[in-house]
C-alpha positions as CSV (number, residue, x, y, z in Angstrom):
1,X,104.1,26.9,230.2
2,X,100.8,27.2,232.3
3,X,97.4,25.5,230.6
4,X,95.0,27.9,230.6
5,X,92.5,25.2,230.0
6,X,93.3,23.3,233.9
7,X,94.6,27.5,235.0
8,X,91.9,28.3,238.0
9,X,92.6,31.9,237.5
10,X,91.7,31.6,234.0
11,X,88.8,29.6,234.3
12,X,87.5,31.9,236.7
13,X,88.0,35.2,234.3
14,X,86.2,33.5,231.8
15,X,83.1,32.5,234.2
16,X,83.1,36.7,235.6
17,X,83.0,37.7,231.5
18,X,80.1,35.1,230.9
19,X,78.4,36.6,234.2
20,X,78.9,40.1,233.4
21,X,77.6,39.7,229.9
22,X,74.2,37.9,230.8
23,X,73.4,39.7,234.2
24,X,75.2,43.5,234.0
25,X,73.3,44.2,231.0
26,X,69.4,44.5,231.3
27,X,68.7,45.7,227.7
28,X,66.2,43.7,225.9
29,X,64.4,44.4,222.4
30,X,61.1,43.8,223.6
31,X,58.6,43.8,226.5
32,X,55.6,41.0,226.2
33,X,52.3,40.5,228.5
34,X,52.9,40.1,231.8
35,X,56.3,41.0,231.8
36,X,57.6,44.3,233.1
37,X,60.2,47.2,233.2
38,X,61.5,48.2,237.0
39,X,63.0,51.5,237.3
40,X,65.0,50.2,240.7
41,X,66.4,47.6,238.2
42,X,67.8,50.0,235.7
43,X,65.7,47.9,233.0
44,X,65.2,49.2,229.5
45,X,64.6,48.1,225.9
46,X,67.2,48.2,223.2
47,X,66.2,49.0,219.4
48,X,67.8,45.4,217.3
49,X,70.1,48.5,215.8
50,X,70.9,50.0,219.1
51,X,70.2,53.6,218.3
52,X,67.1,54.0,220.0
53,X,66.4,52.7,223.9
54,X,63.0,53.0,226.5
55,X,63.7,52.7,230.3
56,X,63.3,55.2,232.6
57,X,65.4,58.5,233.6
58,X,65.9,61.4,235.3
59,X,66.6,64.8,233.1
60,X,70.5,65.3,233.3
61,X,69.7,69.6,233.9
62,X,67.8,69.4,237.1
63,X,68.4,72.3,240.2
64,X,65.3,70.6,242.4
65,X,65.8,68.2,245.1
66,X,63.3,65.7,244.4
67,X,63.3,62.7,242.2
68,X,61.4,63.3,239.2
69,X,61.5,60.1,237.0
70,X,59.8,59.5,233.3
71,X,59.3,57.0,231.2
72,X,61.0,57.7,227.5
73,X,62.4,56.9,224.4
74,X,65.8,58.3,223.7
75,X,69.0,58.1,221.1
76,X,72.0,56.5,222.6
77,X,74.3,58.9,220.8
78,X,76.4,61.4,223.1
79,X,74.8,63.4,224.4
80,X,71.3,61.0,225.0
81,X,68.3,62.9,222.9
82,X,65.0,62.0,224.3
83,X,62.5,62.0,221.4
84,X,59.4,60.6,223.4
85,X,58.2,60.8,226.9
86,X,55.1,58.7,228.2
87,X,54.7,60.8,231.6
88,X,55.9,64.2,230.4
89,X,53.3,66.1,232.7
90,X,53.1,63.2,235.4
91,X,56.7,62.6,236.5
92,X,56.9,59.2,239.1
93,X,58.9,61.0,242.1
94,X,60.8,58.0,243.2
95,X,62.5,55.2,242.0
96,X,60.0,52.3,242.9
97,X,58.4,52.9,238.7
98,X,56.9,49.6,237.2
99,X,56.2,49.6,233.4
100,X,54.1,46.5,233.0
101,X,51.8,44.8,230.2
102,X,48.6,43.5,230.5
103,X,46.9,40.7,228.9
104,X,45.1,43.1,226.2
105,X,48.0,44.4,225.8
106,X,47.9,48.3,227.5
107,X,51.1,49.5,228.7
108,X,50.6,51.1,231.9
109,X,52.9,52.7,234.3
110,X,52.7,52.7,238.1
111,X,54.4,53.5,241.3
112,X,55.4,51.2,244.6
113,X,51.4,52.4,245.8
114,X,50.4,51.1,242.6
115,X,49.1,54.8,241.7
116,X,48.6,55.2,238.0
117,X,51.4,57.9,235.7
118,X,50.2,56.4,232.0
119,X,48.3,54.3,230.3
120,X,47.9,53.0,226.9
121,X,44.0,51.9,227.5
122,X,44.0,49.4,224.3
123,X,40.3,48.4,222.9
């Protein structure tokens, strides 16, 4: 009988499980200040209930060639039903998006030239 305790093979399946499970998956329930949401990253927020998430994405029924990337809130039933959309008339056209927080807490959303898509302006 072969120990999976001493079993290299086994040790190392558990370690590639652990891994996957704390790096694969980006989802987090919140965003605070100074931390941000990277479209290249594939980051997005997770409701506690994990029926809603915000990240960004691309439209799934697009003919045009360029990217056109928004900011959004969505179901994660099949198929994914977007309810909100931050940049709805100011779509980032790459993949370099930034979601960030500032100190007063404004959301704000900006491209890799640090031009501005949306803002929450708090007072």
């Amino acid at each position: 009988m072969i120990s999976s305790v001493n079993n290299p093979y086994i040790i190392s399946l558990y370690t590639l499980i652990l891994v996957c499970c704390c790096y694969c998956s980006s989802a987090k329930d919140n965003i605070t200040t100074g931390e941000s949401m990277n479209d290249g990253r594939d980051d997005y927020l997770e409701s506690p209930e994990k029926m809603f998430q915000m990240g960004f994405f691309q439209p799934q029924k697009t003919s045009e060639v360029s990217l056109r990337r928004y900011v959004g809130i969505w179901y994660t039933m099949d198929p994914k039903i977007v309810v909100w959309v931050a940049n709805r008339d100011n779509p980032v056209m790459d993949s370099s998006g930034l979601l960030t927080v500032s100190e007063d807490g404004s959301a704000k959303l900006i491209d890799g030239k640090e031009a501005e898509y949306f803002s929450t302006h708090t007072i």
